[in-house]
N, C-alpha and C positions, 0 to 999 in steps of 0.2 A: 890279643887277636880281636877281641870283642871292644873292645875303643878304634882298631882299624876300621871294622865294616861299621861302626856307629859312625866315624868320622865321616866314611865312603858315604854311606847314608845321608851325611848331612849336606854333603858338596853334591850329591846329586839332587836334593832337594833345593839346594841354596841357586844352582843353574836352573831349574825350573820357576823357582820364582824371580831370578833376574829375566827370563825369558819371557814371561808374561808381564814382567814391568815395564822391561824395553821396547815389547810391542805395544803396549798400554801408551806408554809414552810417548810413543812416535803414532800413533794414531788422533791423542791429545793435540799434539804438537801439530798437527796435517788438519787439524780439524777447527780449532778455536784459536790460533795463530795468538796462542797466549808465550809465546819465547821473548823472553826479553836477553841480552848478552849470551846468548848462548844457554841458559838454564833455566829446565824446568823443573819450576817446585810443583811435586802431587802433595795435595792434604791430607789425602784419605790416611786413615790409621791404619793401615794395613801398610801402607809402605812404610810411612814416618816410624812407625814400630819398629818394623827391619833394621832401621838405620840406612835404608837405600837410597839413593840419589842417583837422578840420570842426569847428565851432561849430553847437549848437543852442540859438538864441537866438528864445524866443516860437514854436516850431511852426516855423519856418523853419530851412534850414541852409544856412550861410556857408561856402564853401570858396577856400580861398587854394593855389594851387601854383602853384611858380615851377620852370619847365623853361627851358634854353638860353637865349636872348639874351631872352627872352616870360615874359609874365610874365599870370595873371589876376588880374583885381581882384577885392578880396572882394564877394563882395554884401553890402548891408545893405539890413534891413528886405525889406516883399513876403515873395512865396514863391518855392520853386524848383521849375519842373514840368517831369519827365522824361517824353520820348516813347520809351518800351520800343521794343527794337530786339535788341541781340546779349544782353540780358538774359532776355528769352522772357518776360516778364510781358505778359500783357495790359492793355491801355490801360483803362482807366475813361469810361465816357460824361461828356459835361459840357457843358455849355449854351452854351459860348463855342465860335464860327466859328473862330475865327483858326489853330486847327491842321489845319482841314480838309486833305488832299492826296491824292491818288494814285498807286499804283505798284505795278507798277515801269512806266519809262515812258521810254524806249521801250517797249511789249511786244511781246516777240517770240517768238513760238510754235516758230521756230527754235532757240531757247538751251532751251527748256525751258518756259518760262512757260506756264503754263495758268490764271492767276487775274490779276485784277488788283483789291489792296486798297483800299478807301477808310477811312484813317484820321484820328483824331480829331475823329470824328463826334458830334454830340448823340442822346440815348435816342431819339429818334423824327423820322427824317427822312425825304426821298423825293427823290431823286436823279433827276436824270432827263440823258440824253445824248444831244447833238446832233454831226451832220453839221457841215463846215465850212456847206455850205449852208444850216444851220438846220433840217434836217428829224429829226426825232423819231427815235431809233434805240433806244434801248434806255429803262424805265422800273425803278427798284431802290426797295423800299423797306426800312424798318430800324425797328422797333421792341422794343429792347430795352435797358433800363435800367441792364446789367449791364457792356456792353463799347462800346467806339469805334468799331469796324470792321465794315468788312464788307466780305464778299467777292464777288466778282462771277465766279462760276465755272458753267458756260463761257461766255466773251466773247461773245456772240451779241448778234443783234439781235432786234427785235420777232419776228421770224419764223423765232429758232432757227439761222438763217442767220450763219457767220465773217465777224465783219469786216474789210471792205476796209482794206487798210496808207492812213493816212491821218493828218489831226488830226482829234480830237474831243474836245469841249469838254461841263464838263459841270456840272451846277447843284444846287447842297445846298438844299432848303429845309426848317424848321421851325417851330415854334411859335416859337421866340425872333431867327430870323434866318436869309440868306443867305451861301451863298459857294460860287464858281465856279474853275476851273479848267480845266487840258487834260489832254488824254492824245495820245500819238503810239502807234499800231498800224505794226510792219513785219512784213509776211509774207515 
C-alpha cells in the first residue's frame, strides 16, 4: 500500500513538473523564436536532470519525464491546456464548460479568505447560487472577453448579508452551454 501512494505521490509530482516545463517551454518558444525542426533544447539543470524533453510538434507540445518508479506518457497529437495557478498568468476566456470550478472551497473567512474564484469561465456568463434548499442566494454576472475568472468578493447574499457555513451549489450558464458545481462555506 505504501509503494501505491509513494508511486501516486510521484505521478503527481512528475505532472506538475511536466506542466511547469511545458509552460516554460512554450513561453521560450513564443519569446526567442529559438525552435529549430520542431525541438526545443532547455539547458537548465533542472530539466536536463529530469531527463525531460519538450517537442513542438504542429502547435502542440509533447513532454516526456520520467521521475522515480512513474513514469508520463508522451502526448501525441491534440493540444496541451494549462490552468495558471503558482505561474500567475491569467487564464484566457474560451467557450468550453469543462474547466468551470470554484475556490477555494472550503471557504473560510477564518484562514483569511475573503473571495471565492470562479475559474475557467466563457466571455460571457451569469452564474447564479443556490441554497441546499434551492432558493436563490446570490446572482454574478461576467462579461468579459479578455480573462476566465471572476471573483466574487464579498461572499454575500442578495441582501449584502454573510453567508450562513453550509453547501451551496451553483450554475454557469452561457450562450454556448452549462455547468454546475458546489461550494462549502465554514464560518
Amino acid at each position: 500500500m505504501r509503494i501505491i501512494s509513494r508511486f501516486r505521490r510521484e505521478l503527481r509530482l512528475a505532472a506538475i513538473v511536466a506542466a511547469a516545463a511545458a509552460a516554460l517551454a512554450a513561453a521560450l518558444a513564443a519569446r526567442a523564436n529559438i525552435l529549430t525542426s520542431g525541438l526545443l533544447v532547455l539547458s537548465d539543470t533542472m530539466f536536463a536532470a529530469g531527463g525531460g524533453g519538450s517537442n513542438l510538434t504542429g502547435g502542440t507540445i509533447v513532454y516526456a519525464h520520467v521521475i522515480g518508479i512513474g513514469a508520463i506518457t508522451p502526448m501525441s497529437g491534440g493540444t496541451l491546456s494549462l490552468m495558471p495557478g503558482g505561474m500567475g498568468v491569467p487564464p484566457l476566456a474560451t467557450a468550453d464548460f469543462s474547466f468551470v470550478h470554484a475556490f477555494p472551497t472550503p471557504f473560510q473567512p477564518a484562514l483569511g479568505h475573503d473571495r471565492i474564484t470562479f475559474r475557467g469561465l466563457p466571455p460571457k456568463v451569469t452564474i447564479r447560487v443556490y441554497s441546499v434548499s434551492g432558493q436563490l442566494v446570490q446572482t454574478l454576472t461576467k462579461n468579459d472577453p479578455f480573462t476566465a475568472d471572476l471573483v466574487w468578493t464579498p461572499v454575500t447574499n442578495a441582501s449584502g448579508r454573510n453567508l450562513a457555513s453550509g453547501v451551496y451549489f451553483y450554475q454557469v450558464t452561457g450562450d454556448n452551454g452549462r455547468a454546475s458545481g458546489k461550494i462549502m462555506v465554514i464560518r
